[in-house]
mmCIF file as Biopython writes it, N, C-alpha, C and O atoms, coordinates in Angstrom:
data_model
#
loop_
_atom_site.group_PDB
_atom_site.id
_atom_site.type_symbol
_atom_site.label_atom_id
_atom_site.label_alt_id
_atom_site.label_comp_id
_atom_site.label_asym_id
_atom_site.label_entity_id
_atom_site.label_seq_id
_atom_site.pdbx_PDB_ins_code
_atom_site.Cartn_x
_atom_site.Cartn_y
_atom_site.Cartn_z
_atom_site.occupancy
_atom_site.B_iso_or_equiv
_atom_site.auth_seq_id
_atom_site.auth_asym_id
_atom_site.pdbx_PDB_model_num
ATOM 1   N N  . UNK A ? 1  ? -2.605  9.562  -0.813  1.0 0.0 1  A 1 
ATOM 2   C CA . UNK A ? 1  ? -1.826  9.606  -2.027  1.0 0.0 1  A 1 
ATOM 3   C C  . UNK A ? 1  ? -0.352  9.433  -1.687  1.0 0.0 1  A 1 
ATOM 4   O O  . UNK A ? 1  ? 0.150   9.902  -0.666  1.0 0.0 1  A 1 
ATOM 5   N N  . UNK A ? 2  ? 0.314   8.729  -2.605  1.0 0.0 2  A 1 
ATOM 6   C CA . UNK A ? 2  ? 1.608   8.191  -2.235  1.0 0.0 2  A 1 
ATOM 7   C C  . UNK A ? 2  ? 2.188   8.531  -3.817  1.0 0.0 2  A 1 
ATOM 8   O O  . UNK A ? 2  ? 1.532   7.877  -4.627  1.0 0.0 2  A 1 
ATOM 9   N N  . UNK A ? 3  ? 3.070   9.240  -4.370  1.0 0.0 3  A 1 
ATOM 10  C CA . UNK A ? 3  ? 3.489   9.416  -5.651  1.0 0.0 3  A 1 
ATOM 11  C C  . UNK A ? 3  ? 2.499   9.342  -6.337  1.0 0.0 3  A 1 
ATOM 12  O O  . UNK A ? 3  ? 1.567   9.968  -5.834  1.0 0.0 3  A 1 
ATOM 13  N N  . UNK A ? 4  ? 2.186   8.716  -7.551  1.0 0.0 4  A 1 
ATOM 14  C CA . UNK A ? 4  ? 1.009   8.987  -8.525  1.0 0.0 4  A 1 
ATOM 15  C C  . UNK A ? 4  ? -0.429  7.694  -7.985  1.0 0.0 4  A 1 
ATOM 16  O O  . UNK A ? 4  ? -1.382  7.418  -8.713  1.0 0.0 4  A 1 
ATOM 17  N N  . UNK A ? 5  ? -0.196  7.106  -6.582  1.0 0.0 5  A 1 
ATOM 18  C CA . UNK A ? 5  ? -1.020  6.266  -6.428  1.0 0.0 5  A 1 
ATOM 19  C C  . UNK A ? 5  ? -1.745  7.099  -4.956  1.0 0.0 5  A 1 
ATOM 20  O O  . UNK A ? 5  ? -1.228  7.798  -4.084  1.0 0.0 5  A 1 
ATOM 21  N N  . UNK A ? 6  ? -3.505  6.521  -5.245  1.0 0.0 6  A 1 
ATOM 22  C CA . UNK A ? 6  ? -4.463  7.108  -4.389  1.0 0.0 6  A 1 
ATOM 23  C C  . UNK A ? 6  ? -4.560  5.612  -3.693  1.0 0.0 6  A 1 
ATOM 24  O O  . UNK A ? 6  ? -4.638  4.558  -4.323  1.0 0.0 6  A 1 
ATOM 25  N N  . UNK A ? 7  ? -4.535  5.760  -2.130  1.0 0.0 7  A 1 
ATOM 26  C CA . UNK A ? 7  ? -4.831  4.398  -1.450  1.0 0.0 7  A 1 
ATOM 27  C C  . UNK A ? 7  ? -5.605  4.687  -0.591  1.0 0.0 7  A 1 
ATOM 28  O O  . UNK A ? 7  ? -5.469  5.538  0.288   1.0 0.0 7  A 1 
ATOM 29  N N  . UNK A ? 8  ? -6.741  3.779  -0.852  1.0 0.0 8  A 1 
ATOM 30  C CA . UNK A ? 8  ? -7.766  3.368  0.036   1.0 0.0 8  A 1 
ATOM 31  C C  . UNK A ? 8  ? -8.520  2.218  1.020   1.0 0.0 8  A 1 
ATOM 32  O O  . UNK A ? 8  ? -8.231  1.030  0.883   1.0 0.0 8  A 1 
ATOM 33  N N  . UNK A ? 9  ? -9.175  2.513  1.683   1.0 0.0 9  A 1 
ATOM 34  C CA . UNK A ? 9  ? -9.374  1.483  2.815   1.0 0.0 9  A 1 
ATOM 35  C C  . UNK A ? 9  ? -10.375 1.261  2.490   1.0 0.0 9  A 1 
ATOM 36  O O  . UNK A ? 9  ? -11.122 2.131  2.040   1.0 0.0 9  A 1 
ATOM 37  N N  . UNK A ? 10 ? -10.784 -0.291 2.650   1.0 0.0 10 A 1 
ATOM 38  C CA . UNK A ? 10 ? -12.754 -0.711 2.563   1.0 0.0 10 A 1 
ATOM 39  C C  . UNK A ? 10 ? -12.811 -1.378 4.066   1.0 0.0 10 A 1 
ATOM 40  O O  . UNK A ? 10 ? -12.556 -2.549 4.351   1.0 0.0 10 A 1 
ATOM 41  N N  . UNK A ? 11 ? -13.152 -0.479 4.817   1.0 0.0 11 A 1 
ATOM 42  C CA . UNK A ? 11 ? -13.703 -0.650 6.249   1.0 0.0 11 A 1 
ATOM 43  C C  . UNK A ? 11 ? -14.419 -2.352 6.909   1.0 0.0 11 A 1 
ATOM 44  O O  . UNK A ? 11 ? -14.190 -3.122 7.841   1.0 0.0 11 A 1 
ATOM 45  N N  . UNK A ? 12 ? -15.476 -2.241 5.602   1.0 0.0 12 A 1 
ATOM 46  C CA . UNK A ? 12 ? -16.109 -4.039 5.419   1.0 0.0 12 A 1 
ATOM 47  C C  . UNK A ? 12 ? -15.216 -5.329 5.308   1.0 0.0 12 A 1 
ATOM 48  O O  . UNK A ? 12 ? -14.966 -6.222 6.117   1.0 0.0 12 A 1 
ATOM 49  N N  . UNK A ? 13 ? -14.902 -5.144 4.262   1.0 0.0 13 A 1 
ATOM 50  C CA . UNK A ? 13 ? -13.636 -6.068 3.947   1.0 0.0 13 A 1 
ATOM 51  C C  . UNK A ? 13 ? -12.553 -6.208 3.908   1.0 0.0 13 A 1 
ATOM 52  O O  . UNK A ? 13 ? -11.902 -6.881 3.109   1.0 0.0 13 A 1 
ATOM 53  N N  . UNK A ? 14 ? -12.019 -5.248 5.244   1.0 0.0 14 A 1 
ATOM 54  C CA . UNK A ? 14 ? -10.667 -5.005 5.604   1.0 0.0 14 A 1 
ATOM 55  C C  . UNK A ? 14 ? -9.822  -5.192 4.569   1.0 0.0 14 A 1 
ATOM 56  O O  . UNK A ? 14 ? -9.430  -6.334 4.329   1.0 0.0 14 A 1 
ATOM 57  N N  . UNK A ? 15 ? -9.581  -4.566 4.120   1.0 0.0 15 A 1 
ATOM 58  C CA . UNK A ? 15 ? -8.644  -4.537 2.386   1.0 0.0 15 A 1 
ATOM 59  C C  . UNK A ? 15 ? -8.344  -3.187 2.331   1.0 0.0 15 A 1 
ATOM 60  O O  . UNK A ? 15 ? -9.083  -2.302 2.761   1.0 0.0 15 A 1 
ATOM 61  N N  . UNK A ? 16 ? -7.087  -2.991 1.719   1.0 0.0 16 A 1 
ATOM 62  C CA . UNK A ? 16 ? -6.813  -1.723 1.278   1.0 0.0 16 A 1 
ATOM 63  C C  . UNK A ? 16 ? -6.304  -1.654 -0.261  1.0 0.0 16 A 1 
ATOM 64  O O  . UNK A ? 16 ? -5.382  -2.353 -0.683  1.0 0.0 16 A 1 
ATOM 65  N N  . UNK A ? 17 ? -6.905  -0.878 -0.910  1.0 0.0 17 A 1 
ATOM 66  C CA . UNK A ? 17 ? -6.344  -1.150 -2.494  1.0 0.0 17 A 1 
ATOM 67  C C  . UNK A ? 17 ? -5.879  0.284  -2.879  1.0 0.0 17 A 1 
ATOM 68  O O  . UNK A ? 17 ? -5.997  1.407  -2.388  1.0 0.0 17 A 1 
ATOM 69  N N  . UNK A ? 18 ? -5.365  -0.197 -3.849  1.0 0.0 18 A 1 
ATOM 70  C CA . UNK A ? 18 ? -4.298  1.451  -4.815  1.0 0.0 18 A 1 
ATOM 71  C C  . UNK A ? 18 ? -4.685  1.887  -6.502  1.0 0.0 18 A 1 
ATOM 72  O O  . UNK A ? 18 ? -4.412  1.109  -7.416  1.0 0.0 18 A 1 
ATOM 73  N N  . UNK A ? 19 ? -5.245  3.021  -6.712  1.0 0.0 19 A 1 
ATOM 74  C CA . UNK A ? 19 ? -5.888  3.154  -7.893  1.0 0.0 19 A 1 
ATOM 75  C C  . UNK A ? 19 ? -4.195  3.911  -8.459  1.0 0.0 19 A 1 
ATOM 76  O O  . UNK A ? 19 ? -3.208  4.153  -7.765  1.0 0.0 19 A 1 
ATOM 77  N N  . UNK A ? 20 ? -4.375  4.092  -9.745  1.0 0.0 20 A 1 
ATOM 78  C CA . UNK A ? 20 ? -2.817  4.699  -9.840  1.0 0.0 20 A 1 
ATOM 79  C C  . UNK A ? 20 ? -3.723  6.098  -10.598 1.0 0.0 20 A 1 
ATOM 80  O O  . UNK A ? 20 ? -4.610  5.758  -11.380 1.0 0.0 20 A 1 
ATOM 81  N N  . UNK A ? 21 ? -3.585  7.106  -10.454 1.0 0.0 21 A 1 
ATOM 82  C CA . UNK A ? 21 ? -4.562  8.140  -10.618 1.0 0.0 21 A 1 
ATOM 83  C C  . UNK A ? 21 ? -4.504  8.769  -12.211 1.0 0.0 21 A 1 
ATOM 84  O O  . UNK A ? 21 ? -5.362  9.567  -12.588 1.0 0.0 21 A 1 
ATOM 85  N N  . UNK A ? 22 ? -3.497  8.359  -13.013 1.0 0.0 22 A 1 
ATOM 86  C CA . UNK A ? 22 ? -3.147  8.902  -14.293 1.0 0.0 22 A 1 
ATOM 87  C C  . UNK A ? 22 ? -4.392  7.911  -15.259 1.0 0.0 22 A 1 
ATOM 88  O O  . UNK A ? 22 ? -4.905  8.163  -16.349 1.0 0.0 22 A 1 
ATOM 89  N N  . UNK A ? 23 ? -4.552  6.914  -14.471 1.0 0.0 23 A 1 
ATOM 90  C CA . UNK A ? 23 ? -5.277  5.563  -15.487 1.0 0.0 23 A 1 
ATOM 91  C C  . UNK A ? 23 ? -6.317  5.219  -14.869 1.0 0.0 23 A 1 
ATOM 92  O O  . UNK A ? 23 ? -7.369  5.099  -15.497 1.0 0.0 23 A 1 
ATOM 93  N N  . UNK A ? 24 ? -6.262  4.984  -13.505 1.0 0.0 24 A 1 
ATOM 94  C CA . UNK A ? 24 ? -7.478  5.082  -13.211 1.0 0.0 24 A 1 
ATOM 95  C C  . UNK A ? 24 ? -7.611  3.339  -12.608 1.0 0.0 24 A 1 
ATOM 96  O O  . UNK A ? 24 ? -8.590  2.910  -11.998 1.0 0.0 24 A 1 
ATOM 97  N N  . UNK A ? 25 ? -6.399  2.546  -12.956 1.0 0.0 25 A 1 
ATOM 98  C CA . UNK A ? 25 ? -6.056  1.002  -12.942 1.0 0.0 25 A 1 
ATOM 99  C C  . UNK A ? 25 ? -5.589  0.760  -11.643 1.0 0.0 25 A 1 
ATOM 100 O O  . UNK A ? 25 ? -4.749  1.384  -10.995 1.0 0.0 25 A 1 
ATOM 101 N N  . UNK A ? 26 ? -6.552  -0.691 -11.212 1.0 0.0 26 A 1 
ATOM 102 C CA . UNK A ? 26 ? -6.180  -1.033 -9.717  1.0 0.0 26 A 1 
ATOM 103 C C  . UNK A ? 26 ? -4.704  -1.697 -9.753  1.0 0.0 26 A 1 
ATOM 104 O O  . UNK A ? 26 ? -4.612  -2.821 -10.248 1.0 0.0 26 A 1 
ATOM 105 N N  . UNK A ? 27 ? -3.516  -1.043 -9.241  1.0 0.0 27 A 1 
ATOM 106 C CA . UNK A ? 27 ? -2.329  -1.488 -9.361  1.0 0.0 27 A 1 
ATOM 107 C C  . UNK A ? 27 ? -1.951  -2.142 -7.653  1.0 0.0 27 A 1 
ATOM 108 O O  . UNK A ? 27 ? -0.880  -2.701 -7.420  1.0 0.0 27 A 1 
ATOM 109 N N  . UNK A ? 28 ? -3.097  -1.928 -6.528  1.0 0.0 28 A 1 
ATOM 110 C CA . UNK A ? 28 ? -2.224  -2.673 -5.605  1.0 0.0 28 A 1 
ATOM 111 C C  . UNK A ? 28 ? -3.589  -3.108 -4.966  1.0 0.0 28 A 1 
ATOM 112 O O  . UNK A ? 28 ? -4.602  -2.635 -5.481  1.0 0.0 28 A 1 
ATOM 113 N N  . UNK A ? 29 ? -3.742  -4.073 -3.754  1.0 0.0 29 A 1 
ATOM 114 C CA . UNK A ? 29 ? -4.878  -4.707 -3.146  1.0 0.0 29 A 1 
ATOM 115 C C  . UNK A ? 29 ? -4.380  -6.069 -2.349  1.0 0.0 29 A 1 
ATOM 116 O O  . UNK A ? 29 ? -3.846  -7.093 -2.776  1.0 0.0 29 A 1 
ATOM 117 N N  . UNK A ? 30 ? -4.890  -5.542 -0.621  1.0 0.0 30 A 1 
ATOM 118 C CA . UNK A ? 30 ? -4.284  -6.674 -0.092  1.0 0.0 30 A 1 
ATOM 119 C C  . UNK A ? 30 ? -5.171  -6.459 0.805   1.0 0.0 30 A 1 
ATOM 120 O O  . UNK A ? 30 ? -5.432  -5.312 1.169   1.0 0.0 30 A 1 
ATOM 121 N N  . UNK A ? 31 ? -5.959  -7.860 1.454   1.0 0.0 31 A 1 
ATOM 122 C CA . UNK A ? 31 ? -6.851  -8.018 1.611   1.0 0.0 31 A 1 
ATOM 123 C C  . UNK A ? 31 ? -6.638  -8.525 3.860   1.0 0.0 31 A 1 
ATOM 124 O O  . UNK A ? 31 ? -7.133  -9.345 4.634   1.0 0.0 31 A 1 
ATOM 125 N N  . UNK A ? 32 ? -5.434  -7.185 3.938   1.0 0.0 32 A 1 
ATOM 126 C CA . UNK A ? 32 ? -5.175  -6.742 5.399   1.0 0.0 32 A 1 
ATOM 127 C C  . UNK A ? 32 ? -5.301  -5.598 4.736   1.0 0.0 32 A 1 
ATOM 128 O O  . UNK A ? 32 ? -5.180  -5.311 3.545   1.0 0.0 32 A 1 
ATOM 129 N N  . UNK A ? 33 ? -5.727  -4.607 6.284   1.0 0.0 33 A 1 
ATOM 130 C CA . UNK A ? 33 ? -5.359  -3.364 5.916   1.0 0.0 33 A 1 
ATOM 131 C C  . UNK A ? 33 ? -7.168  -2.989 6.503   1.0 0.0 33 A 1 
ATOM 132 O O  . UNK A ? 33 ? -8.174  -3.698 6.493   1.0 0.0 33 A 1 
ATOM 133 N N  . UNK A ? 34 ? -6.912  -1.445 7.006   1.0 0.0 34 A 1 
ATOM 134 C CA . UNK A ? 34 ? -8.188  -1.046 7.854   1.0 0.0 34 A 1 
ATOM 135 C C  . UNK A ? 34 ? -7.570  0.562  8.219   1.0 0.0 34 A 1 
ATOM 136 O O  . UNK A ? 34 ? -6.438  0.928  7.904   1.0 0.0 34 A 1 
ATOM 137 N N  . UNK A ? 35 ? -8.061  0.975  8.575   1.0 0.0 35 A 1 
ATOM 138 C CA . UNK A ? 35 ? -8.196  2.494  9.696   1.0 0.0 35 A 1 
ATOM 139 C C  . UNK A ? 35 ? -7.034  3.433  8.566   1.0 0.0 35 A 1 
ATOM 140 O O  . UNK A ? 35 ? -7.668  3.497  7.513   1.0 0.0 35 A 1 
ATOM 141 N N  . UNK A ? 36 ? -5.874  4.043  8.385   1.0 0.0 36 A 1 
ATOM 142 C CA . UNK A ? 36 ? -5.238  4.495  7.151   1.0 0.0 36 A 1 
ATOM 143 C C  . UNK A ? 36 ? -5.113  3.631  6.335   1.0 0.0 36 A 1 
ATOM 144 O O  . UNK A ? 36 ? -4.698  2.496  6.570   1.0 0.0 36 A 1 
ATOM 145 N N  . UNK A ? 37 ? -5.453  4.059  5.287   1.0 0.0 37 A 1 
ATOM 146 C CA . UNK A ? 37 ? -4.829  2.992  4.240   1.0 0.0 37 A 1 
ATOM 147 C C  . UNK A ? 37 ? -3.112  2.489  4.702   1.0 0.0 37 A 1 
ATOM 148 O O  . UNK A ? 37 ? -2.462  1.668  5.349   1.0 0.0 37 A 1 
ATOM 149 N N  . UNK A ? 38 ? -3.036  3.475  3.965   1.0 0.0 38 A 1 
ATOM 150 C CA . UNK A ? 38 ? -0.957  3.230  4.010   1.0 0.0 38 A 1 
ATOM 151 C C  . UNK A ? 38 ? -0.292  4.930  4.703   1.0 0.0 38 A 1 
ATOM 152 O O  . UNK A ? 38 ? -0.717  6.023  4.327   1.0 0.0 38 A 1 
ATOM 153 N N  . UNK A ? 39 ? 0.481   4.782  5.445   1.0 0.0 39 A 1 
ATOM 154 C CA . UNK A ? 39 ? 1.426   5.520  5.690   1.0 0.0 39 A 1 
ATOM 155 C C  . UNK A ? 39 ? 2.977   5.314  5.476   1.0 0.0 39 A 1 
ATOM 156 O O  . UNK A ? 39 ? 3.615   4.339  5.872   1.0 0.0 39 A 1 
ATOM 157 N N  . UNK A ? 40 ? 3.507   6.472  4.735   1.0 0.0 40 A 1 
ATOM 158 C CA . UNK A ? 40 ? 5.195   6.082  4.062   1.0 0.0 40 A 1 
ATOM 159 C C  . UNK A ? 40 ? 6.456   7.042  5.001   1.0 0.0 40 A 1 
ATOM 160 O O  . UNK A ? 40 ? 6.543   8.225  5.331   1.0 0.0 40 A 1 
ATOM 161 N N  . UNK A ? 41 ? 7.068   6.172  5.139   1.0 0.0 41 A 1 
ATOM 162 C CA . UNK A ? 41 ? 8.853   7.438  5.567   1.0 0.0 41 A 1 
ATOM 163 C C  . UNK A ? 41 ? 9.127   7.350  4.282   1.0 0.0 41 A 1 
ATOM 164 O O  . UNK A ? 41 ? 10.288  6.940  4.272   1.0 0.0 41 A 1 
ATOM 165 N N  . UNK A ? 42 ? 8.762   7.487  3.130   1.0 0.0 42 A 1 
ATOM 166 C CA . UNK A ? 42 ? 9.737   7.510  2.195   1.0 0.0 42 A 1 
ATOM 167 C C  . UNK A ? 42 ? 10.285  6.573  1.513   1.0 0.0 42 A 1 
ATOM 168 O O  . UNK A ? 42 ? 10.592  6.726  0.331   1.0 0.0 42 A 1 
ATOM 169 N N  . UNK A ? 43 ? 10.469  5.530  2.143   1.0 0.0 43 A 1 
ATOM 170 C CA . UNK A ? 43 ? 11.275  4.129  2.097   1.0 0.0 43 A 1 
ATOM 171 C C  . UNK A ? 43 ? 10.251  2.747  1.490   1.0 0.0 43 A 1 
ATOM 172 O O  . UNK A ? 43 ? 10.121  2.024  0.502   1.0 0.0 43 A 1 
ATOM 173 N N  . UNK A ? 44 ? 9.829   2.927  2.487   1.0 0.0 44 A 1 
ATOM 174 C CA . UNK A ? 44 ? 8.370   1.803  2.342   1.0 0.0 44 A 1 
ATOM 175 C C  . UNK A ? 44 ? 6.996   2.543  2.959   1.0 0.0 44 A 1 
ATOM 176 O O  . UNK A ? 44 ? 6.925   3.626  3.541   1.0 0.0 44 A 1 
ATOM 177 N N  . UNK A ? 45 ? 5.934   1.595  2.636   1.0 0.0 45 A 1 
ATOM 178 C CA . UNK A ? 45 ? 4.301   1.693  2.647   1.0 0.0 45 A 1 
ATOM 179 C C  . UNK A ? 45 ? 4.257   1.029  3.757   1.0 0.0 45 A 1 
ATOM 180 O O  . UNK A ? 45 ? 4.800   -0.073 3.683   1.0 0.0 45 A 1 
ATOM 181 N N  . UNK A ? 46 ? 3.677   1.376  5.045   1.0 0.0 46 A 1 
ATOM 182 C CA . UNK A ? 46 ? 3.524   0.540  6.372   1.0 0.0 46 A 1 
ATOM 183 C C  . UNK A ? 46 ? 2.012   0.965  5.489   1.0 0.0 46 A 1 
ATOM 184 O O  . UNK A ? 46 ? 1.634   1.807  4.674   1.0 0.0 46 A 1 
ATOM 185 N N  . UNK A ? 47 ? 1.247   -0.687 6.550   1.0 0.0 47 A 1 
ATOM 186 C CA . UNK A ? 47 ? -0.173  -0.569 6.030   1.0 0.0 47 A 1 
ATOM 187 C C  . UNK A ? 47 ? -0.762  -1.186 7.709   1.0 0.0 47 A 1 
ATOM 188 O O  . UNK A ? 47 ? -0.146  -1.993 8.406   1.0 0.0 47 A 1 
ATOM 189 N N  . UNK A ? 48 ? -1.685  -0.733 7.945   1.0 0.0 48 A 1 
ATOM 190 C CA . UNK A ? 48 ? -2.227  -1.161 9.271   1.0 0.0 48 A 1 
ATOM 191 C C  . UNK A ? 48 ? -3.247  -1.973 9.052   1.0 0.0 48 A 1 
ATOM 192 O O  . UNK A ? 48 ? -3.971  -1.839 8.065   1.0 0.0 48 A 1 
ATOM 193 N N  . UNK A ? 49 ? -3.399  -2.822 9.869   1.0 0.0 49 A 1 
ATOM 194 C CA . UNK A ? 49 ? -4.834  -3.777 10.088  1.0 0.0 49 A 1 
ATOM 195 C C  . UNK A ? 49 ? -5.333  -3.925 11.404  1.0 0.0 49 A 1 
ATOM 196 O O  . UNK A ? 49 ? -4.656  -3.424 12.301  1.0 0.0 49 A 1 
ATOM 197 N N  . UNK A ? 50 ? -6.316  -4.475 11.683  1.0 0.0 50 A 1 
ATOM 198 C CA . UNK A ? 50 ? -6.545  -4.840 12.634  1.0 0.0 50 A 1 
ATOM 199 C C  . UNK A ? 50 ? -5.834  -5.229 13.904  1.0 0.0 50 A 1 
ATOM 200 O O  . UNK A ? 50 ? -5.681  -4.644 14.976  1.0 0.0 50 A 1 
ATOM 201 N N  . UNK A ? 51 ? -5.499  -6.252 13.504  1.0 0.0 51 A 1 
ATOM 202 C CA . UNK A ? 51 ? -4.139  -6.906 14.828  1.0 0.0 51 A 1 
ATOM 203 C C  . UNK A ? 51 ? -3.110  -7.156 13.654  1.0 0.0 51 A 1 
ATOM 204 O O  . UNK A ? 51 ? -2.837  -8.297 13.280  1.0 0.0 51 A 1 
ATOM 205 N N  . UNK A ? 52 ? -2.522  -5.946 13.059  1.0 0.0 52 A 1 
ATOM 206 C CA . UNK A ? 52 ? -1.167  -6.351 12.114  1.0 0.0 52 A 1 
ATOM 207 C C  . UNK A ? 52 ? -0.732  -5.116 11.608  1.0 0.0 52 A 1 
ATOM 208 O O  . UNK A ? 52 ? -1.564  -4.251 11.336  1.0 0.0 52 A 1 
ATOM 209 N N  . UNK A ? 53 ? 0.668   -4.897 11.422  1.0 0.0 53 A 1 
ATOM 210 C CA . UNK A ? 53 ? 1.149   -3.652 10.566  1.0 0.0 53 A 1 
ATOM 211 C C  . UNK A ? 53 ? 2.521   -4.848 9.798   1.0 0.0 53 A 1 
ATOM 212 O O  . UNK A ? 53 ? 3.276   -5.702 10.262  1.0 0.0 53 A 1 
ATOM 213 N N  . UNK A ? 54 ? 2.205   -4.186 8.217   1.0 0.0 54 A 1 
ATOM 214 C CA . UNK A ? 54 ? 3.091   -4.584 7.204   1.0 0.0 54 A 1 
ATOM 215 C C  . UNK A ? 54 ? 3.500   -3.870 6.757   1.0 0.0 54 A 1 
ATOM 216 O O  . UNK A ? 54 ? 2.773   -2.998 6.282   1.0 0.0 54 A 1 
ATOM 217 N N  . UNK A ? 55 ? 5.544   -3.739 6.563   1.0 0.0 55 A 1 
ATOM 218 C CA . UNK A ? 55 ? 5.829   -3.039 6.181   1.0 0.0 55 A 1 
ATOM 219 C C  . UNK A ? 55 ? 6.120   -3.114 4.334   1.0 0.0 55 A 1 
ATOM 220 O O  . UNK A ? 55 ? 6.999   -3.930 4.613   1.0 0.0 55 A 1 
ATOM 221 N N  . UNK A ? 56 ? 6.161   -3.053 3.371   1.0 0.0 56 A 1 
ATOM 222 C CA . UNK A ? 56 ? 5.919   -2.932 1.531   1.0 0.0 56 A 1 
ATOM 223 C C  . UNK A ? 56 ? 7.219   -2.081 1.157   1.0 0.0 56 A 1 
ATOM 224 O O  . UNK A ? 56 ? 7.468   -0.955 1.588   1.0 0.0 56 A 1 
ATOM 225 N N  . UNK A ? 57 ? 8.118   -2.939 0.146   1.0 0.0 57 A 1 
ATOM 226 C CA . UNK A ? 57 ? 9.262   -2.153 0.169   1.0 0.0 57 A 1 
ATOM 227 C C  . UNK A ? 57 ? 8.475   -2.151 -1.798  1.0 0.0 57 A 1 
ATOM 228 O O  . UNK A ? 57 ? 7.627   -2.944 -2.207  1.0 0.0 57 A 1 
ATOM 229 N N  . UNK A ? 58 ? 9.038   -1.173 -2.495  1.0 0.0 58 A 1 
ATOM 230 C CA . UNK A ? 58 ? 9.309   -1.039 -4.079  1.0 0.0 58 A 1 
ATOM 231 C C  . UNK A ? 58 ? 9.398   -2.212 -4.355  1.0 0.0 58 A 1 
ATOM 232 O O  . UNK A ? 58 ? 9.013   -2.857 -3.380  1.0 0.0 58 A 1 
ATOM 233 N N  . UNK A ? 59 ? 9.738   -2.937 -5.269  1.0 0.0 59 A 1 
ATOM 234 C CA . UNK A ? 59 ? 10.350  -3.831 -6.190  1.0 0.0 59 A 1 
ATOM 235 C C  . UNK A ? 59 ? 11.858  -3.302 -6.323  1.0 0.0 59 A 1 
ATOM 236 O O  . UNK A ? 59 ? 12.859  -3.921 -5.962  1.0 0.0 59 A 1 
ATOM 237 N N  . UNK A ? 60 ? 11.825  -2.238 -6.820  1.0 0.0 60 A 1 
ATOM 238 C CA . UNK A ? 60 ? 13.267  -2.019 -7.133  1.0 0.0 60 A 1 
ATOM 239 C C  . UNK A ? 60 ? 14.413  -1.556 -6.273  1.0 0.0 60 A 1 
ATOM 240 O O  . UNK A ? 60 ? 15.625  -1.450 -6.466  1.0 0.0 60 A 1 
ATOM 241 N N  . UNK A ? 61 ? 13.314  -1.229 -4.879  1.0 0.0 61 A 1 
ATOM 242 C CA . UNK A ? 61 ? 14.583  -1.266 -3.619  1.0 0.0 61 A 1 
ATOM 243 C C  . UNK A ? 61 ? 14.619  -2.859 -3.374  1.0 0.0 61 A 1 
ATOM 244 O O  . UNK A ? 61 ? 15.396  -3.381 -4.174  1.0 0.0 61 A 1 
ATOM 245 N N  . UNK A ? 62 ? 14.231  -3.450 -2.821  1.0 0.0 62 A 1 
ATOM 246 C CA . UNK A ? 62 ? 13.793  -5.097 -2.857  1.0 0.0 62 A 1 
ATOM 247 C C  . UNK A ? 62 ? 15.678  -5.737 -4.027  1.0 0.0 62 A 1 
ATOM 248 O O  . UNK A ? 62 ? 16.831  -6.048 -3.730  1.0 0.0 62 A 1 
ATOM 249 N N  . UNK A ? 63 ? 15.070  -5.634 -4.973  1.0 0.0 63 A 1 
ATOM 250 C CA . UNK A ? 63 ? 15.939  -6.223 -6.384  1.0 0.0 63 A 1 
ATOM 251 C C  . UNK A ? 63 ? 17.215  -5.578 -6.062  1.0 0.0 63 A 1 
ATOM 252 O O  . UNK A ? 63 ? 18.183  -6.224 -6.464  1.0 0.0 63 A 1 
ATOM 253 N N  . UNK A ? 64 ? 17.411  -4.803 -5.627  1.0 0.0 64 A 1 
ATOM 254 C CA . UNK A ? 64 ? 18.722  -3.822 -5.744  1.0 0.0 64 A 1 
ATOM 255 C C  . UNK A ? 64 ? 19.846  -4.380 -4.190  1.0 0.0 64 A 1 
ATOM 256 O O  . UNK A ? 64 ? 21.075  -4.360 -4.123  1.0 0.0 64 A 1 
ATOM 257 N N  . UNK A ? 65 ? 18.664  -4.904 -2.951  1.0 0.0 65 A 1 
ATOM 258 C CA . UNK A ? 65 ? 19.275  -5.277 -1.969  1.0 0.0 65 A 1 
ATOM 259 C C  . UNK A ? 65 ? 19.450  -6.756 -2.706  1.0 0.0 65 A 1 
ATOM 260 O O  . UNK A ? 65 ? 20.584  -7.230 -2.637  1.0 0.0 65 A 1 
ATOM 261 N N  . UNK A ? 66 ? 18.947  -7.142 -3.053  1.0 0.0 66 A 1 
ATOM 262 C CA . UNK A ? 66 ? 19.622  -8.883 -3.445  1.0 0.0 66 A 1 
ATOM 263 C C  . UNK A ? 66 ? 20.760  -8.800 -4.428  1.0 0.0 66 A 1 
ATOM 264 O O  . UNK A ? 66 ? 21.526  -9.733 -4.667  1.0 0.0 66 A 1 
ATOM 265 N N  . UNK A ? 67 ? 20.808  -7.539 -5.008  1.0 0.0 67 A 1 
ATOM 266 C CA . UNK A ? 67 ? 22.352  -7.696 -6.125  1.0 0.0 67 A 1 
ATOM 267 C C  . UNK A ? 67 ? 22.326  -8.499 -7.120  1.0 0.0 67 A 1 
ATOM 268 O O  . UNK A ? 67 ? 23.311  -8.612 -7.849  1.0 0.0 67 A 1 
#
């Protein structure tokens, strides 16, 4: 759980997706991702895969660095 979102891993199809827990609606899904779903500093969502780690910033930190 990351703020109001539950993230999970599908082991099979190396994917990790994000239910948002108030609704129940798949709001995230990326089709890297294995062993934790996501781990956060706070800042961003690092997501692990296999042979890969991605780091996932907000939208609105993202928008705010471009000015």
């Amino acid at each position: 759980m990351i703020g109001r979102i539950a993230y999970f891993a599908d082991l099979g199809s190396n994917s990790t997706s994000g239910v948002d827990i108030r609704t129940g609606k798949l709001v995230f899904h990326r089709n890297r991702g294995a062993f934790n779903p996501v781990v956060s500093d706070g800042q961003r969502i690092y997501l692990t895969g296999y042979s890969s780690l991605s780091a996932l910033e907000p939208l609105h930190a993202a928008r705010s660095r471009r000015g």
